[in-house]
C-alpha positions in Angstrom: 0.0 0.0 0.0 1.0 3.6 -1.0 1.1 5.8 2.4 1.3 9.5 2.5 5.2 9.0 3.2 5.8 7.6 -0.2 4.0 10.7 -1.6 5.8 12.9 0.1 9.6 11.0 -0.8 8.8 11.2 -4.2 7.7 14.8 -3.9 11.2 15.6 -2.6 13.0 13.7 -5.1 11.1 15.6 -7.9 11.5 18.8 -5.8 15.6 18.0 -5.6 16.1 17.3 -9.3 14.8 20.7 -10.4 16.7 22.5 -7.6 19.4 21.0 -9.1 18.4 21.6 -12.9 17.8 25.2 -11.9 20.8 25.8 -10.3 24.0 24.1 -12.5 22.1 24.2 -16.2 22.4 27.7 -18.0 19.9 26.7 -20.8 16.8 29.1 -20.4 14.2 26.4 -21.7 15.7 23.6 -19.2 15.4 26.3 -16.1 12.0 26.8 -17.4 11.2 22.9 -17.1 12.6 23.0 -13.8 10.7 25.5 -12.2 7.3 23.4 -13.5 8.9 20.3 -11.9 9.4 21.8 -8.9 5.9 23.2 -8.8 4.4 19.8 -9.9 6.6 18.6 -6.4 4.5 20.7 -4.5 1.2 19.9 -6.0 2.2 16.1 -5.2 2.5 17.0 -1.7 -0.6 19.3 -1.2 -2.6 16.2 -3.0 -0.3 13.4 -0.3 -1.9 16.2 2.2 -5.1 17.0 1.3 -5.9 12.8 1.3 -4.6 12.4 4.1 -5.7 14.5 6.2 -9.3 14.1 4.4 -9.9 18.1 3.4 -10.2 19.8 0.2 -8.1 22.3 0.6 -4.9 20.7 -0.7 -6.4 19.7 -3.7 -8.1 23.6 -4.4 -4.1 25.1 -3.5 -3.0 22.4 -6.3 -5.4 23.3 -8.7 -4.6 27.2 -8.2 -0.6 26.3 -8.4 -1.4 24.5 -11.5 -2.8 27.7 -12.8 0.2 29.9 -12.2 2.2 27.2 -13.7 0.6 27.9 -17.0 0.6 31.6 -16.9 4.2 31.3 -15.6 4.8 29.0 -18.9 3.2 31.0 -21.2 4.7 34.2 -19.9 8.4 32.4 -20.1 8.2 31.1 -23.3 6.8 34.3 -24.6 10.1 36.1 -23.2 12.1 33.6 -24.2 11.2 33.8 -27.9 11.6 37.5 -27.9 15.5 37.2 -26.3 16.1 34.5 -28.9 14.4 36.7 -32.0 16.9 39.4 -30.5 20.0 37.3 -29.4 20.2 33.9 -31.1 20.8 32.2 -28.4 19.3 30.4 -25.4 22.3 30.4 -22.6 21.8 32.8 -19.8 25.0 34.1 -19.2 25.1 35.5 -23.0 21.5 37.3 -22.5 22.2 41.1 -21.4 19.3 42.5 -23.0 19.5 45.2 -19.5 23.4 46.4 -20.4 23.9 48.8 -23.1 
C-alpha cells in the first residue's frame, strides 16, 4: 500500500532534481522545465496532504498552483522567444538584454 510517506519521498525527489536543474544548467528552456517540476513537487505534496488529512483544501491550492504554472509557462516562453528573436541564443550568461 502507497502511504502518504511515499508521496511525500517522491515529492522531494522531484522537488531535488529541479533545484538541481535550476541551479548548474544555464539553458533558459531547461530552467523553465525545472521551475514546472518543482511546482508539480509541490502539487504532489498538497494532494499526499489534502488525502490524508481528508480536506479539500490541498487539492483547491493544487489546482490554483497549476494555474500559475501555466501563466508562468506562457509568460516564459513568450520572453524567451523575444531574447532569442533578438539574441540567437538560449544560454543565460550570454543574454544582457539590461546592459547597453
Amino acid at each position: 500500500m502507497v502511504t502518504t510517506f511515499h508521496y511525500l519521498l517522491l515529492g522531494a525527489a522531484l522537488f531535488t532534481i529541479g533545484v538541481i536543474g535550476v541551479l548548474t544548467r544555464r539553458n533558459i528552456m531547461i530552467i523553465l522545465m525545472s521551475i514546472e517540476l518543482m511546482m508539480n513537487a509541490v502539487n504532489i505534496n498538497l494532494i499526499a496532504f489534502s488525502n490524508r488529512l481528508q480536506q479539500v483544501t490541498g487539492q483547491v491550492f493544487a489546482i490554483f498552483v497549476i494555474t500559475v504554472a501555466a501563466a508562468e509557462a506562457a509568460v516564459g516562453l513568450g520572453i524567451v522567444i523575444a531574447m532569442f528573436k533578438n539574441k540567437e541564443t538560449m544560454n543565460i550568461n550570454e543574454i544582457d538584454l539590461m546592459k547597453w
